[in-house]
C-alpha positions in Angstrom: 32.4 57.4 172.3 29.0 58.2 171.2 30.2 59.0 167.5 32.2 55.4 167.4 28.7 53.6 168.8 26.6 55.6 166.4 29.1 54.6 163.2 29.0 51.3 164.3 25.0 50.6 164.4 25.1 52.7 161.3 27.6 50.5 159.6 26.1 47.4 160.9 22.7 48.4 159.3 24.4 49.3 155.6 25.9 45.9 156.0 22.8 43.6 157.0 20.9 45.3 153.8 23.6 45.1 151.5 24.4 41.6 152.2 23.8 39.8 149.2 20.7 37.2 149.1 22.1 33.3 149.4 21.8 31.3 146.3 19.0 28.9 147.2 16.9 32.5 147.4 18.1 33.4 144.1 17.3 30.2 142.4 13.7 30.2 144.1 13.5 33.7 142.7 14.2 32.8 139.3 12.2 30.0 139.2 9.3 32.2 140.3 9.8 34.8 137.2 10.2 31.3 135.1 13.9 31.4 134.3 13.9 27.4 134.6 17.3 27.7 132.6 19.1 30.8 134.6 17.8 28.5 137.8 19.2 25.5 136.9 22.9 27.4 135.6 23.1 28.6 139.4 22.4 25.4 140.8 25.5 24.2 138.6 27.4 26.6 140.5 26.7 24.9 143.9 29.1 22.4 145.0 27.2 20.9 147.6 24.4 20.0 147.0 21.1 21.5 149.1 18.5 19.5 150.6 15.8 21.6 151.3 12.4 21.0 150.6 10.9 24.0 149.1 13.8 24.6 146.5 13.2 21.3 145.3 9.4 21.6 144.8 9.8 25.3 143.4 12.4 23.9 141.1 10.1 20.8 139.9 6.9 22.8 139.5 8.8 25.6 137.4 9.6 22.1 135.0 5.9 21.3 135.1 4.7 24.9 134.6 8.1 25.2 131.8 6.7 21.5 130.1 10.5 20.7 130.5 10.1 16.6 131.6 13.4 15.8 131.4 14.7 18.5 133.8 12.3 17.4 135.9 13.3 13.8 136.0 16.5 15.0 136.7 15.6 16.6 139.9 13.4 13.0 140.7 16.8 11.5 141.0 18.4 14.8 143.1 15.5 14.3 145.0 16.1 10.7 146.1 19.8 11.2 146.3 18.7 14.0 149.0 16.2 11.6 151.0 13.4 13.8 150.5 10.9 11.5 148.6 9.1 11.7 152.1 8.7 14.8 151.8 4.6 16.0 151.7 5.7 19.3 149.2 8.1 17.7 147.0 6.6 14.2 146.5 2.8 16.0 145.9 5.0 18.3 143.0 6.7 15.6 141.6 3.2 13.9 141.1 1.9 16.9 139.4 5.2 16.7 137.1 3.8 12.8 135.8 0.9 13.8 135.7 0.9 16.9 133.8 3.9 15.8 131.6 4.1 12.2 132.0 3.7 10.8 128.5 1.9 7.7 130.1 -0.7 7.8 133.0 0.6 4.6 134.4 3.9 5.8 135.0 1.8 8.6 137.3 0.4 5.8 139.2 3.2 3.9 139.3 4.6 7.4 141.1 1.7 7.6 143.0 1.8 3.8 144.3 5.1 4.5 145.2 4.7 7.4 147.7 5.8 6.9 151.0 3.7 9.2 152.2 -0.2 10.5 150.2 -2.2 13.0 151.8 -4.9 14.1 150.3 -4.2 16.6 147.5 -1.8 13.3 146.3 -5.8 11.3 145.9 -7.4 13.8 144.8 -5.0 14.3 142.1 -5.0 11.2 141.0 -8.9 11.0 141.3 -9.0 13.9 139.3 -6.7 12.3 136.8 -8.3 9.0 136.0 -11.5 11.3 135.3 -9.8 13.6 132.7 -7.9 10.4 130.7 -11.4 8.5 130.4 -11.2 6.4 133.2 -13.9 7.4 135.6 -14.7 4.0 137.5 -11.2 3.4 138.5 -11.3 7.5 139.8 -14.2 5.9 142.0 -12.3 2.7 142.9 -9.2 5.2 144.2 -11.8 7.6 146.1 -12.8 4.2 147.7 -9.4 3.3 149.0 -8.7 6.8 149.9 -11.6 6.6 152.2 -10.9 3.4 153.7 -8.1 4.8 155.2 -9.6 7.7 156.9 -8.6 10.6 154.2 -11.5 13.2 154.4 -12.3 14.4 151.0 -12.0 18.0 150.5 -13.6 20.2 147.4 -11.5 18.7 144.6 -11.9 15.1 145.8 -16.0 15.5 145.5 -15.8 17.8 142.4 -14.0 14.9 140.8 -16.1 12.2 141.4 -19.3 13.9 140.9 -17.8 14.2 137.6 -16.9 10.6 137.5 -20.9 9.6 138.2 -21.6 12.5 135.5 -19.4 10.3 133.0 -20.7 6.8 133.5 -24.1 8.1 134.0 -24.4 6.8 137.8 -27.3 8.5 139.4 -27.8 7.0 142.4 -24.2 7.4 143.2 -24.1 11.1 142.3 -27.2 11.3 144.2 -25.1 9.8 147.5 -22.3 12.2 146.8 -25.0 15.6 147.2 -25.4 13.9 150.3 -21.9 14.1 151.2 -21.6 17.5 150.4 -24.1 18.6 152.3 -22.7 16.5 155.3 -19.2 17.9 154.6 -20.9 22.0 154.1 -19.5 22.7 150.8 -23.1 23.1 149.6 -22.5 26.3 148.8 -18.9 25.5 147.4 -20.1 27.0 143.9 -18.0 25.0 142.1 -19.0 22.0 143.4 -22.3 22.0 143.2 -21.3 23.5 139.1 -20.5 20.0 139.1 -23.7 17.9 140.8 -25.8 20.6 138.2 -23.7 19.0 135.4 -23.9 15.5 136.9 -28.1 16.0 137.2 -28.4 17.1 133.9 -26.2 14.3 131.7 -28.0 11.4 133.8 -31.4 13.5 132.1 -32.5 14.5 135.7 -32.9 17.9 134.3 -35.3 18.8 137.5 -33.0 18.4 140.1 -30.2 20.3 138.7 -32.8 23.5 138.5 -34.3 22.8 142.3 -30.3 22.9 143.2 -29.5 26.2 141.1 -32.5 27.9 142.7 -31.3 27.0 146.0 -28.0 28.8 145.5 -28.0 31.9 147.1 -25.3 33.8 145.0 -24.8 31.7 141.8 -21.8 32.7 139.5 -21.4 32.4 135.9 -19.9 29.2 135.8 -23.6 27.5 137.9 -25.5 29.7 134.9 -23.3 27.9 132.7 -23.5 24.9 134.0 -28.1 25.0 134.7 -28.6 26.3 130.7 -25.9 23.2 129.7 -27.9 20.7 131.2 -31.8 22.1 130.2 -30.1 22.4 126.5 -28.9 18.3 127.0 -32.4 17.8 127.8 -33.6 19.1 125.1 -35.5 22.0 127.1 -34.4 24.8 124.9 -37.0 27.2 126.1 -36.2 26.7 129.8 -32.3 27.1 128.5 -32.9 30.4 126.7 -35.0 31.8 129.5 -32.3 31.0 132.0 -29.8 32.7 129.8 -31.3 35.8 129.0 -32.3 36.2 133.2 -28.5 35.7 133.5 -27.4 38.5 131.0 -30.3 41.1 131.4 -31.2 41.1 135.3 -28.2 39.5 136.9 -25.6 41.3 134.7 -23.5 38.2 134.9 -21.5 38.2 131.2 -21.4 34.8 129.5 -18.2 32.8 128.5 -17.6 30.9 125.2 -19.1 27.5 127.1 -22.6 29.9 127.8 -22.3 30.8 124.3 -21.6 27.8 123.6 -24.9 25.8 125.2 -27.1 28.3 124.2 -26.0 28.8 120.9 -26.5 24.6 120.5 -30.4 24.9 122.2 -31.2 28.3 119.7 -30.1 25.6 116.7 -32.1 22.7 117.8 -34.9 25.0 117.7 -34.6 26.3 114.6 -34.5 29.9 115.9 -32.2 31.5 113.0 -33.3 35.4 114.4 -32.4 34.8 117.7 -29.2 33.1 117.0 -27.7 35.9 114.9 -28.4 38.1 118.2 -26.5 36.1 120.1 -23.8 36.2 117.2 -23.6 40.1 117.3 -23.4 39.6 120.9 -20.3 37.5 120.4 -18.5 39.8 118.3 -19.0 42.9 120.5 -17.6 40.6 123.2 -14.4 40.0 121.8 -15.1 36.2 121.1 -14.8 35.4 117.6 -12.1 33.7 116.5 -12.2 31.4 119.2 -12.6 27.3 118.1 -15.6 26.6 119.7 -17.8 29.2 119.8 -17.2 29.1 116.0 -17.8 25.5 115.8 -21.1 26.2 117.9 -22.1 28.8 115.3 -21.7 27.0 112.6 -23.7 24.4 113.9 -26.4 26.3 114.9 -26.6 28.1 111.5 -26.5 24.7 109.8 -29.1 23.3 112.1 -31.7 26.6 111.5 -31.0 25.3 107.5 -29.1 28.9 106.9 -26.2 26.6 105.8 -24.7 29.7 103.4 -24.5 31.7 106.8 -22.8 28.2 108.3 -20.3 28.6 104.8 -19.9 31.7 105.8 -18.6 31.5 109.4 -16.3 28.0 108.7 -14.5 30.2 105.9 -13.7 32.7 108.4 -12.3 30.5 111.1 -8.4 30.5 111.2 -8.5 27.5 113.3 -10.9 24.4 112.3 -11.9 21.3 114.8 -13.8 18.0 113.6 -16.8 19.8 115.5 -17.0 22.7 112.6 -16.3 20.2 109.9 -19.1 17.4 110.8 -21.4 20.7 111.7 -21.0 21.9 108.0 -21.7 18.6 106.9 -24.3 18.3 109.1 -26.5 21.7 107.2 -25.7 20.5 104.1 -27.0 17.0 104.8 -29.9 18.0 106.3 -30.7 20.3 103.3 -30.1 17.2 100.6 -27.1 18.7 98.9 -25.0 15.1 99.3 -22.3 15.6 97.1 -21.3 18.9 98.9 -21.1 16.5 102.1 -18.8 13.9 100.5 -17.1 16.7 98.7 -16.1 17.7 102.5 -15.4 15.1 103.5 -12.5 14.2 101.5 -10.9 17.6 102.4 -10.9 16.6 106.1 -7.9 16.3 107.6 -9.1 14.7 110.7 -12.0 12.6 110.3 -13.6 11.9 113.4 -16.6 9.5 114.3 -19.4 11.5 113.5 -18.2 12.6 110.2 -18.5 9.1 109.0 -21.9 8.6 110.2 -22.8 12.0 108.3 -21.1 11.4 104.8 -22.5 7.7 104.9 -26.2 9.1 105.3 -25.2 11.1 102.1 -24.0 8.4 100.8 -27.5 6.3 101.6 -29.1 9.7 100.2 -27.4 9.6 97.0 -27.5 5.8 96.6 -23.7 6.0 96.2 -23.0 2.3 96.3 -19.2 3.0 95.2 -18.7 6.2 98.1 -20.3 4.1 100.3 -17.8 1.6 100.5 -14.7 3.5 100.4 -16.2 5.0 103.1 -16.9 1.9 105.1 -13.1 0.7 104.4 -11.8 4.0 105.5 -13.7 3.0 108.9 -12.7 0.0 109.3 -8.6 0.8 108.1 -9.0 2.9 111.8 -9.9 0.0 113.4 -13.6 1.8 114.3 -15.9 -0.9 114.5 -17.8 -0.5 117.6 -19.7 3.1 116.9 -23.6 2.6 117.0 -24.3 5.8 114.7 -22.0 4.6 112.3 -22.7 1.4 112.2 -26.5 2.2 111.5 -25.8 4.4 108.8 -24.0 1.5 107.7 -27.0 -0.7 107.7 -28.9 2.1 105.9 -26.7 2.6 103.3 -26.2 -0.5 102.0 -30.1 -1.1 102.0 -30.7 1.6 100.6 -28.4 0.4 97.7 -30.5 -3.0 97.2 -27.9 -4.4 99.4 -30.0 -6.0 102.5 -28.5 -9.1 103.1 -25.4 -7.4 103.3 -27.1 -4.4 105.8 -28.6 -7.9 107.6 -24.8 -9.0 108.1 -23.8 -5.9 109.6 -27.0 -5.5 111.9 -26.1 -8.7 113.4 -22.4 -8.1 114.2 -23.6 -5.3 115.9 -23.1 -5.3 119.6 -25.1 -2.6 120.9 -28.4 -1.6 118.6 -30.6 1.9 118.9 -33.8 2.6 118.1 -32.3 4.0 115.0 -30.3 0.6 113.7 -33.8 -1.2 114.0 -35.7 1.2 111.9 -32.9 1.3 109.3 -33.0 -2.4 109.4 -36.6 -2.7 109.2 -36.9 0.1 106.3 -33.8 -1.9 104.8 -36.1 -5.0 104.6 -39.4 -3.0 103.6 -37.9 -1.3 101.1 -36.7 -3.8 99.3 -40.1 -5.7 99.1 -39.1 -8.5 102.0 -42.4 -8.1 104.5 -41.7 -10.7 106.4 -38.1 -10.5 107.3 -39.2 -6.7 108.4 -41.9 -7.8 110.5 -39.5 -10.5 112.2 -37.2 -8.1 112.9 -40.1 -5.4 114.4 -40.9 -8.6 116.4 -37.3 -8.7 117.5 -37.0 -5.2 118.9 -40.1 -5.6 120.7 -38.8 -8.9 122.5 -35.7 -7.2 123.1 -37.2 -4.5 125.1 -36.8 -1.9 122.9 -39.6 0.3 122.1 -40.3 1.4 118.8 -41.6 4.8 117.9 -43.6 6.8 115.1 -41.0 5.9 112.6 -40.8 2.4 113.6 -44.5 1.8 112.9 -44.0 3.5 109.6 -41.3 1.5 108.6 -43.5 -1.9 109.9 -46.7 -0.5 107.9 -44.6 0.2 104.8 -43.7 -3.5 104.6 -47.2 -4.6 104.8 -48.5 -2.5 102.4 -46.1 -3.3 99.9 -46.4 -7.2 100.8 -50.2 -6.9 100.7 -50.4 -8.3 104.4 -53.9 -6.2 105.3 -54.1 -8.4 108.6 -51.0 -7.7 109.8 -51.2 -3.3 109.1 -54.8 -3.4 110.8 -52.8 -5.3 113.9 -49.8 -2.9 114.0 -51.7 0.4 113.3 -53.9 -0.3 116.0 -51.2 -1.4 118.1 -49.6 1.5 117.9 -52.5 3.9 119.0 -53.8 1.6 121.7 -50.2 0.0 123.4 -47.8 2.3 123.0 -49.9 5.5 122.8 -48.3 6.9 119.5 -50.4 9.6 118.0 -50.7 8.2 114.2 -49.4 11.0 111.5 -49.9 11.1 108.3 -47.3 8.9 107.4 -49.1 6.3 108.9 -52.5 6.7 107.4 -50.8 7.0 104.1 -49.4 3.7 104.4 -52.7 2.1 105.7 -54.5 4.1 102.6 -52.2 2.4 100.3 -52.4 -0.8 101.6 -56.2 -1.4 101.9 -56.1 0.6 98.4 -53.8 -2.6 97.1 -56.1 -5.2 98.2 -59.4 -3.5 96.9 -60.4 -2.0 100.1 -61.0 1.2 99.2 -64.2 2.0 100.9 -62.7 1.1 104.6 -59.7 3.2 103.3 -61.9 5.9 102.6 -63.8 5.6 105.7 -59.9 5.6 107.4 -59.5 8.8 105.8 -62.8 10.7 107.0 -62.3 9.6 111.0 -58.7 11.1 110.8 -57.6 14.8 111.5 -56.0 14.6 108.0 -59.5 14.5 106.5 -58.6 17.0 104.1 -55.3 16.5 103.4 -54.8 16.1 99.3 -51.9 13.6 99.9 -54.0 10.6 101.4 -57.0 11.4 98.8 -54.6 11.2 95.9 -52.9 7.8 97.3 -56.8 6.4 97.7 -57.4 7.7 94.0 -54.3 6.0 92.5 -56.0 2.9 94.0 -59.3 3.6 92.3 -58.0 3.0 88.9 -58.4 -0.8 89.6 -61.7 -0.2 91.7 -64.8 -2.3 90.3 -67.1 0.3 91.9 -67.7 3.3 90.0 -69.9 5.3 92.4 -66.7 5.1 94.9 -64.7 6.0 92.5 -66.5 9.1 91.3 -67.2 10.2 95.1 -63.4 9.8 95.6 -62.5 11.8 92.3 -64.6 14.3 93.1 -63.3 15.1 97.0 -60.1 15.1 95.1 -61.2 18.0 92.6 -62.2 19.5 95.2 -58.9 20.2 97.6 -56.8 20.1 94.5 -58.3 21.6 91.5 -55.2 21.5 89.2 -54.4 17.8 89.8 -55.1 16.4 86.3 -55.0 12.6 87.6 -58.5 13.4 89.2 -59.8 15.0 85.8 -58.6 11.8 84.1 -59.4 9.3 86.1 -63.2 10.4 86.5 -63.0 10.8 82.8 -62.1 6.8 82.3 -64.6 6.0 85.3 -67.8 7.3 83.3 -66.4 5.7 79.7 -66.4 2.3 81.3 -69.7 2.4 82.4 -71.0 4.3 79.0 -71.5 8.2 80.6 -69.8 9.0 77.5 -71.3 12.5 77.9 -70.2 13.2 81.3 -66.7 12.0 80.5 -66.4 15.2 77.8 -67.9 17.3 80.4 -64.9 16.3 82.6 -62.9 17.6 79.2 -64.3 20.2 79.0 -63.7 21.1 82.6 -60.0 20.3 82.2 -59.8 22.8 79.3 -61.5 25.5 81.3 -59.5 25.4 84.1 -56.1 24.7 82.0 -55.2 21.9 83.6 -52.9 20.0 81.8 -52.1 16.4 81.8 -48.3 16.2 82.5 -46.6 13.9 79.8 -45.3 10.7 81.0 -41.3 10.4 81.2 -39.2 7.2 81.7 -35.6 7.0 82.9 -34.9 4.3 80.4 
């Protein structure tokens, strides 16, 4: 009796654990291992047909995970055959199948709309996708209605909208959301507050997203990341690099390729070329080259330290190529003066993006490549780009550059939104080609328009004075400039004032310009005052000026020559062989004249 009871139990046991697994197991199983097809064959098998929650939503986010959109449609319809679009799991899946997949974000909100029931991973999802399609006020508008009805936001909602207010560059609002956080206690939710030090730093509130790093009291990588990213937008490169080597030397933490990235983008703004080939070596000891952006960023920051060969270099080593590394390339070369290289470039692009039309038309302004220019300006306008400020600046410079103002006037007007960079191209534009008063009208412009000009602004309004003889009007400006808007004049300005009051006959109050400025010895300003000597009525001036000039630029034969002509009109015949003879003992050499015609 015992024996029988014993096999019994015993056979029971083999039985229960030999008992093979049901087929709804075995289709979650595949669908776990990602076997969407070996799932979906068993399924077949099935005659009726199951209606259980959790192998519908395994089965749908194996489509999403497998990019299979179709299957996954498929199962939509199973799933309302079944009656379980009510269902939390499956409907919440099914979103993440439109959204993922969907080949139109409407057809995610029509989805979404139509969800009987939307907790809140269903809002945050689609929160989060408004932001990422490059709709961030309607993400804001949704977060809204999603509080209205007494959803509680929970990390991914706030991350999300913080990003939102970091894309439309709403401060206050982001401001209110770091208030939420701290009322909900994910202040120390690292990845939320990743995102307020992102949302400080692209609204240029650079202090705030450092006071709320130092406040952390374990930051990872990513809040590293995200602190040097905003001191590098900025423009704080030293604060930046200081961050980033306290995060690699006495914290340990290892950068990522976005790290890399922001600091590779602060060492080129600064022009340090030493420092950014450490970091490089650093890169390729940590396994990282080869990767699209960090070898965009190096390119860039090569180009940007004028070590454009090293910037050559890296972009003929890249398997994979982005618009970034293209435009950075034409950015070194650009910046260097080598033009053609740039529109050479250019017309190899397969992809040409925004700024890469902004950088070959400056080349094209550079070279005075009328013809480039416009087959440029077509290609823009055949994409139906006609709304891009940088572009449509370089625009206005090119074309007056090329004589072509009117034209660059035309433009400048059908402009809707204007830098500070379109006005000084427009008011070059003008200078340049000898109209002084349409340039100071448009100066006059900005100004009423609230924009405020700066250094080169006042160069570009001092160059159309001088070269329109209007003495009243550079006296106003210069001074205007020092005493309203607190601009430190450079030599660029000084030149043009020198030149000016040079034109007219002025040249003792230019010289007396000269002697109260910090530039007092510069050869540049003495050498513009001497050209203006050669119609100067005064010889003592003259000589005093010729001289100062002999004397902080010995070998500058127009001083030699033009002292020489001073003392033969007023009969110091001697003395102007003496300044021969002077010429001959120092070799200097008068350079031969040349024409272009």
């Amino acid at each position: 009796m015992f024996l029988k009871l014993f096999v019994h139990r015993h056979y029971s046991s083999v039985t229960f654990f030999t008992n093979p697994p049901s087929k709804e197991s075995e289709i979650i199983h595949l669908c776990r291992l990602g076997l969407l097809s070996q799932a979906i064959k068993l399924l077949n098998t099935i005659e009726k047909i199951f209606s259980k929650p959790i192998l519908y939503a395994t089965l749908i986010q194996t489509c999403t995970k497998s990019h299979s959109f179709n299957h996954g449609l498929q199962f939509h319809t199973h799933v309302i055959k079944t009656g379980l679009e009510t269902d939390r799991f499956v409907g919440n899946s099914l979103l993440a199948l439109y959204f993922k997949l969907g080949s139109n974000f409407l057809e995610t909100r029509r989805f979404f709309d139509g969800m009987l029931y939307k907790d809140v991973v269903a809002w945050s999802s689609m929160i989060t996708g408004y932001v990422s399609v490059g709709r961030p006020e309607i993400s804001l508008e949704l977060y809204g209605e999603m509080i209205d009805l007494d959803f509680e936001p929970n990390g991914f909602t706030l991350s999300a909208v913080i990003k939102a207010c970091s894309e439309i560059g709403q401060l206050r609002l982001g401001r209110g959301f770091h208030g939420v956080v701290i009322s909900r206690g994910f202040e120390e939710n690292n990845v939320i507050v990743s995102a307020l030090i992102d949302m400080y730093g692209k609204n240029y509130a650079s202090g705030d997203a450092v006071k709320l790093f130092d406040e952390l009291p374990e930051p990872d990588a990513v809040c590293w990341t995200s602190v040097i990213s905003a001191l590098t937008r900025n423009e704080l490169h030293e604060e930046a690099l200081r961050f980033f080597y306290t995060m690699h030397r006495k914290y340990g933490l290892f950068p990522d390729l976005f790290t890399f990235g922001s600091v590779l983008t602060a060492l080129g703004n600064s022009g340090r070329s030493r420092q950014g080939r450490e970091v490089h070596a650093k890169i390729v000891t940590a396994g990282l080259c080869g990767n699209v952006v960090v070898d965009s960023s190096l390119v860039d920051m090569y180009a940007k330290c004028e070590e454009v060969y090293e910037s050559q270099c890296v972009f003929d080593r890249m398997g994979k190529r982005n618009s970034v590394s293209w435009c950075a390339l034409m950015g070194g070369y650009c910046q260097k003066g080598d033009f053609d290289t740039v529109i050479e470039l250019f017309r190899m692009m397969r992809e040409v993006d925004l700024y890469s039309f902004g950088t070959v038309l400056r080349a094209c302004a550079g070279l005075a490549a009328l013809k480039s220019g416009k087959e440029v300006h077509c290609q823009y306008l055949r994409r139906g780009c006609w709304s891009d400020v940088i572009v449509e600046s370089a625009l206005v410079d090119l074309y007056a550059k090329c004589g072509f103002d009117n034209y660059a006037y035309v433009i400048f007007r059908q402009m809707k939104v204007r830098n500070s960079v379109t006005w000084n191209s427009m008011i070059s534009g003008f200078a340049q080609n000898g109209k002084g008063a349409e340039a100071i009208a448009v100066f006059e412009e900005m100004i009423s328009e609230g924009v405020k000009p700066d250094y080169i602004s006042f160069i570009a309004v001092l160059f159309a004075c001088s070269h329109s003889g209007m003495v009243d009007e550079g006296r106003k400006y210069f001074l205007l400039m020092i005493n309203e808007y607190g601009i430190k004049a450079r030599i660029e300005h000084y030149s043009c004032m020198v030149d000016l009051l040079g034109r007219v006959g002025e040249v003792e109050e230019a010289e007396s310009l000269i002697l109260g400025a910090e530039f007092r010895n510069d050869a540049s300003l003495w050498a513009t005052l001497l050209g203006a000597c050669t119609s100067s009525t005064n010889p003592t001036v003259a000589e005093r000026i010729a001289k100062k000039m002999m004397e902080l630029n010995p070998d500058y034969h127009l001083s030699y020559v033009l002292l020489a002509n001073v003392y033969r009109a007023v009969g110091r015949w001697a003395d102007a062989l003496e300044i021969r003879r002077q010429m001959q003992e120092k070799r200097v050499n008068k350079i031969t004249g040349k024409s272009w015609i």
